[in-house]
VEXDRENKE-650861 format. One record per residue (C-alpha): residue number from 1; residue in one letter; x, y, z. Coordinates in nm, 3 decimals, padded with zeros to 5 digits. Example, Ala and Ser with C-alpha at 12.3 -4.5 7.8 and 13.67 -1.06 7.14 Angstrom:
BEGIN
+-----+---+---------+---------+---------+
|   k | r |       X |       Y |       Z |
+-----+---+---------+---------+---------+
|   1 | A |  01.230 | -00.450 |  00.780 |
|   2 | S |  01.367 | -00.106 |  00.714 |
+-----+---+---------+---------+---------+
***
This chain:
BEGIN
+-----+---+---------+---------+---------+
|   k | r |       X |       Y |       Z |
+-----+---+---------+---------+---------+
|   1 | X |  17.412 | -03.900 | -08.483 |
|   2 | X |  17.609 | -04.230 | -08.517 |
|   3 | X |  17.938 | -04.383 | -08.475 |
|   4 | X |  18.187 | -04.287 | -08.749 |
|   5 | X |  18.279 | -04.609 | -08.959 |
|   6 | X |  18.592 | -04.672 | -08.756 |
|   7 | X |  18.461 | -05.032 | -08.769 |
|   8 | X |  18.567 | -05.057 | -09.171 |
|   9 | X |  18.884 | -04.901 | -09.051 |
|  10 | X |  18.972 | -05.144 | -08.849 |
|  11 | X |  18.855 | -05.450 | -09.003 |
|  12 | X |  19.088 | -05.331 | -09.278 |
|  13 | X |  19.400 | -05.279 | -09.073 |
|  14 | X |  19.367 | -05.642 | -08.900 |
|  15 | X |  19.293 | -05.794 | -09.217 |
|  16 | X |  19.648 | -05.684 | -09.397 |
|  17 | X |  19.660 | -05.873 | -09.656 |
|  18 | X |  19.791 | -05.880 | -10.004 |
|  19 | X |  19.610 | -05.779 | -10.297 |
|  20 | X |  19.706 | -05.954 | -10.625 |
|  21 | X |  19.506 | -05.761 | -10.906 |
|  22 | X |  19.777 | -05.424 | -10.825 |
|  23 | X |  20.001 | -05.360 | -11.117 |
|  24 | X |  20.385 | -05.311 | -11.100 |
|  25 | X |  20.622 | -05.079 | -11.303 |
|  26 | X |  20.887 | -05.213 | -11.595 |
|  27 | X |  21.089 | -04.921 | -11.507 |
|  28 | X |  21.427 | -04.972 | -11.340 |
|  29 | X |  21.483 | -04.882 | -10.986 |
|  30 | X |  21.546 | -05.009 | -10.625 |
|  31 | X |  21.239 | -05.283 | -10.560 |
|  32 | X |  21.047 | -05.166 | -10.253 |
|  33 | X |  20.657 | -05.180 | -10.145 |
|  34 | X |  20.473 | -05.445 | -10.235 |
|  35 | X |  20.760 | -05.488 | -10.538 |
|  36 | X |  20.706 | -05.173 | -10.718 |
|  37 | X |  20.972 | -04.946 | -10.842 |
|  38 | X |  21.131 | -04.635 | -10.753 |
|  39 | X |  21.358 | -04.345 | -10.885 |
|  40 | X |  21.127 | -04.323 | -11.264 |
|  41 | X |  20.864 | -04.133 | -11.392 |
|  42 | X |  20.500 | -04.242 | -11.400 |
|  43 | X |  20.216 | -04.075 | -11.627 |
|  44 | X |  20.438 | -03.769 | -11.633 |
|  45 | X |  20.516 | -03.725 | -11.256 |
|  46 | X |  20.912 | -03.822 | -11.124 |
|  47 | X |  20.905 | -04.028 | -10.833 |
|  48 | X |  21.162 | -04.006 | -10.547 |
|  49 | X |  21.380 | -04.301 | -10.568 |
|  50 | X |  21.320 | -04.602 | -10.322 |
|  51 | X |  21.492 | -04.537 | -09.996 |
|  52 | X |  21.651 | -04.843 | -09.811 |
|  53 | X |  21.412 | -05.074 | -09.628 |
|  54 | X |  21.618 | -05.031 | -09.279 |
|  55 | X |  21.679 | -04.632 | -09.261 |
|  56 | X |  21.340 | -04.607 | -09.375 |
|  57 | X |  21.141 | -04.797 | -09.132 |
|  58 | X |  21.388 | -04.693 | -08.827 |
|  59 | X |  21.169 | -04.369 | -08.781 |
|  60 | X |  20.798 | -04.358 | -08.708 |
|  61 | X |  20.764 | -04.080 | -08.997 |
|  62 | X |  21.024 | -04.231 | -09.270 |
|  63 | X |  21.162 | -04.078 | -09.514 |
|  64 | X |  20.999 | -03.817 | -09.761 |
|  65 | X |  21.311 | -03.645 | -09.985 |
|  66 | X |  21.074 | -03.424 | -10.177 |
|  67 | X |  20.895 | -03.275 | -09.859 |
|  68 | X |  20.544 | -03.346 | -09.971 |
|  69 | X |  20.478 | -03.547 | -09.610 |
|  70 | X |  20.451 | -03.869 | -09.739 |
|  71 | X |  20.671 | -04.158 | -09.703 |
|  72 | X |  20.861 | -04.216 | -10.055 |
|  73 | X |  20.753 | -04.607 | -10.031 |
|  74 | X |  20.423 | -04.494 | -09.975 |
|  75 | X |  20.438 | -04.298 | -10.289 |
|  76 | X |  20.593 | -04.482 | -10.539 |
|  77 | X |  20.335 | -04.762 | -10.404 |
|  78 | X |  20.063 | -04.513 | -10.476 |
|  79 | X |  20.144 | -04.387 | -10.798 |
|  80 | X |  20.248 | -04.740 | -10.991 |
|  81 | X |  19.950 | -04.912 | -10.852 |
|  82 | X |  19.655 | -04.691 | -10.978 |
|  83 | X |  19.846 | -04.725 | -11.374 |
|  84 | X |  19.587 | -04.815 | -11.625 |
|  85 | X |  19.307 | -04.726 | -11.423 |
|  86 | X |  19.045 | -04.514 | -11.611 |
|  87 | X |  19.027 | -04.277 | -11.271 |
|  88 | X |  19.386 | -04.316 | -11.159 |
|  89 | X |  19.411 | -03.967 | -11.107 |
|  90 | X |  19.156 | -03.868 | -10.861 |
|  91 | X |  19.195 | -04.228 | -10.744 |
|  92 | X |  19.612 | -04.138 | -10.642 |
|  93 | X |  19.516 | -03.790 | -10.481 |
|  94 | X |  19.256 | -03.945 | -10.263 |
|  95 | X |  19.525 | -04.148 | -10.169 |
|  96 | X |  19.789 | -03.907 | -10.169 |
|  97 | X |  19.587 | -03.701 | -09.914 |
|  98 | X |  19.513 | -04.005 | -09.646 |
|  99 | X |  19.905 | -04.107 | -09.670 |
| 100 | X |  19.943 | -03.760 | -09.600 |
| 101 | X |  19.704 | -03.714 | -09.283 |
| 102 | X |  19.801 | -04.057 | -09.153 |
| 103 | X |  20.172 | -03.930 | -09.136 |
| 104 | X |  20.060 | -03.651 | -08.935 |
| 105 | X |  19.811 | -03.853 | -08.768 |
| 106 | X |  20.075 | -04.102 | -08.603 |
| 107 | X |  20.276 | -03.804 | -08.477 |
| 108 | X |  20.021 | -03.777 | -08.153 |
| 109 | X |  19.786 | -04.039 | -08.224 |
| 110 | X |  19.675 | -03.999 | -07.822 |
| 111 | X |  19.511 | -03.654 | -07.911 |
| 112 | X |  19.356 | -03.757 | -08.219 |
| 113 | X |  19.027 | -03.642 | -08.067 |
| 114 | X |  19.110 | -03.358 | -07.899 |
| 115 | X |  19.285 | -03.150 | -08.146 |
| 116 | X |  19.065 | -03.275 | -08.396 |
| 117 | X |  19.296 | -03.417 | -08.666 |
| 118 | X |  19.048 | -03.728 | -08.684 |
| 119 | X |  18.874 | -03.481 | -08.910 |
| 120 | X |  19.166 | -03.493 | -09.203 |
| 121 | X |  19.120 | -03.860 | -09.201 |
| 122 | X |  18.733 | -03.858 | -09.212 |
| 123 | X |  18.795 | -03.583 | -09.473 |
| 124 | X |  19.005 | -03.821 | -09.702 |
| 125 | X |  18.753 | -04.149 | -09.643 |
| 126 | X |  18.469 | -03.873 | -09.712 |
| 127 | X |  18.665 | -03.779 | -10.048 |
| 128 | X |  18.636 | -04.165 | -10.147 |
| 129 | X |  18.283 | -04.122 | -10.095 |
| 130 | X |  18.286 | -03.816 | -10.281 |
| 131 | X |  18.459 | -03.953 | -10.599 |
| 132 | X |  18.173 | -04.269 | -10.590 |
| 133 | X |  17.860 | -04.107 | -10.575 |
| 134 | X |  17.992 | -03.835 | -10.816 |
| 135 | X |  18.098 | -04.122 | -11.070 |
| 136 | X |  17.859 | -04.363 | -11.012 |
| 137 | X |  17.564 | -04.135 | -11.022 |
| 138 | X |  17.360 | -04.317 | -11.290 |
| 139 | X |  17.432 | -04.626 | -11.231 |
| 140 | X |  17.251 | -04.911 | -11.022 |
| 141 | X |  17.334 | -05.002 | -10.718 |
| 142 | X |  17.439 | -05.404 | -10.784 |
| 143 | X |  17.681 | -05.191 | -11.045 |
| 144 | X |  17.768 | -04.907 | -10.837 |
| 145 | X |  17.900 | -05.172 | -10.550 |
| 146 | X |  18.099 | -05.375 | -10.819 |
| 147 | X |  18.260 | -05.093 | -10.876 |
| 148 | X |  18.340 | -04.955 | -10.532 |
| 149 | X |  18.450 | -05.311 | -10.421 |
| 150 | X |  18.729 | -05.282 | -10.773 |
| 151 | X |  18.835 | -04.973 | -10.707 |
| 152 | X |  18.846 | -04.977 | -10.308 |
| 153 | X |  19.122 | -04.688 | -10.280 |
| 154 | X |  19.171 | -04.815 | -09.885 |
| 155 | X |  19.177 | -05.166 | -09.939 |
| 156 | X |  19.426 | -05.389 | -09.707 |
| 157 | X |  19.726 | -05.373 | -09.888 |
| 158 | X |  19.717 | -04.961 | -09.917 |
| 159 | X |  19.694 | -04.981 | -09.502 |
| 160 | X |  19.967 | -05.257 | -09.482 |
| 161 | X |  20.184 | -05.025 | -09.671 |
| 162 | X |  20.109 | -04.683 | -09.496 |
| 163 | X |  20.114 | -04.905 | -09.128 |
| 164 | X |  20.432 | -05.097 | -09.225 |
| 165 | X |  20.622 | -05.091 | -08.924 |
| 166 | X |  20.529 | -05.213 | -08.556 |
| 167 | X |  20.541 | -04.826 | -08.424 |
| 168 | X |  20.364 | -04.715 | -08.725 |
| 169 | X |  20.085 | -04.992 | -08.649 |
| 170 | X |  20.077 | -04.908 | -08.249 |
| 171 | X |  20.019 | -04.583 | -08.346 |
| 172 | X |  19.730 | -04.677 | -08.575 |
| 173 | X |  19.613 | -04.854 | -08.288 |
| 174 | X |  19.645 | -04.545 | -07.965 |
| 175 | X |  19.441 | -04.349 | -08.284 |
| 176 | X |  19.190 | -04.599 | -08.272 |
| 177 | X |  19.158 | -04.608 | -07.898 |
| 178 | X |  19.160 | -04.247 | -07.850 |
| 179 | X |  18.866 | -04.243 | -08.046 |
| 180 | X |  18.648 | -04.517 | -07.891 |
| 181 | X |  18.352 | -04.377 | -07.676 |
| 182 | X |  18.279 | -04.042 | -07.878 |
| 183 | X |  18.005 | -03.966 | -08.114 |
| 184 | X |  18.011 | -03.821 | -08.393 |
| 185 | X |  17.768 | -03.630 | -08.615 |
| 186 | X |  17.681 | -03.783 | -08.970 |
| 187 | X |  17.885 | -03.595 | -09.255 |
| 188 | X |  17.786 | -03.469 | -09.554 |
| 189 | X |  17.941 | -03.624 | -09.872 |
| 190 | X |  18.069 | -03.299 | -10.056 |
| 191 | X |  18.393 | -03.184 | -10.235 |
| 192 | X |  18.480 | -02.980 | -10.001 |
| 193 | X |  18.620 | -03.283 | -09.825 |
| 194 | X |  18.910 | -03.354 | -10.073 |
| 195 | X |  19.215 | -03.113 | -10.038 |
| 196 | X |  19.172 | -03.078 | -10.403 |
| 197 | X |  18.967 | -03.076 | -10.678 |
| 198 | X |  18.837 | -03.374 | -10.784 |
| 199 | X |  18.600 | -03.309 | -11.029 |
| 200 | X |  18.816 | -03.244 | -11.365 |
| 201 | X |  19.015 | -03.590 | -11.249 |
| 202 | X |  18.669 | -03.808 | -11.275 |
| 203 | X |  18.670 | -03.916 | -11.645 |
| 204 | X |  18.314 | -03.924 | -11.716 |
| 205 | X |  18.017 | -04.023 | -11.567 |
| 206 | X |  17.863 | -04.411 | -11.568 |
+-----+---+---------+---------+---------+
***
């Protein structure tokens, strides 16, 4: 038994910083997260358009006009920065599933614990996992980290978009607390975790 990584969790979330190797869409739209577009399609799929910045970030939940449970920022950001990525598909549903879970998350971060929703979260990190060692499988490990540290699908920037308010970041936070002081059993890395399936979205194996 161990303490679940909240540690890389939260050295994330303070860190908040910008990544600069993200790509950004030609399309037209309103400009929103980290200066990507809204409102056009990407690799097939129509994204909702960009809502405004203030009625947007008055709520802790935002606002999601195609009732998937993710914040339309948060999706457009997903979907235009994982363009041109060889595994941008599994790499957006992994993401697609934490934005998810973090929405509900922040609802009653207080009872994370009890009513057990820490266990969507670990799913989705667990899904990251999943998607690495699938992928990675025959590769060494110098090449296998490379690749992980590339293609980190909760990297800074994805957690300063998801936690973009003060509420939504205080709620991050009572999460955070409300898990300190349990222990938690090691998890197996299986597909299970992912609220889809992953495996026909890997292209390939290294």
């Amino acid at each position: 038994m161990h303490i679940v990584k909240l540690s890389t969790v939260l050295i994330l979330l303070l860190v908040l910083t910008s990544c600069s190797d993200n790509k950004t869409s030609s399309s037209s739209g309103s400009t929103g997260a980290s200066g990507y577009q809204g409102g056009e399609t990407v690799d097939g799929y129509t994204l909702p358009p960009m809502p405004p910045k203030t009625q947007n970030d008055e709520t802790l939940l935002g606002i999601d006009t195609n009732s998937n449970g993710i914040r339309d920022d948060v999706e457009i950001y997903i979907y235009n920065r994982f363009q041109g990525y060889t595994n941008s598909k599994v790499e957006r549903e992994i993401a697609m599933q934490y934005a998810k879970t973090a929405n509900e998350m922040i609802t009653s971060p207080e009872t994370a614990y009890e009513d057990k929703k820490y266990e969507l979260l670990f799913k989705a990190i667990d899904c990251e996992w999943y998607y690495y060692d699938t992928y990675l499988a025959n590769v060494s490990y110098e090449e296998g980290l490379k690749y992980r540290i590339e293609h980190r699908i909760f990297n800074p920037e994805f957690k300063d978009v998801v936690y973009n308010t003060k509420d939504r970041l205080k709620a991050f936070f009572r999460y955070n607390k409300s898990m300190s002081g349990h222990v938690f059993k090691d998890r197996p890395i299986i597909k299970g975790s992912c609220n889809f399936d992953p495996d026909p979205l890997i292209e390939g194996i290294l």
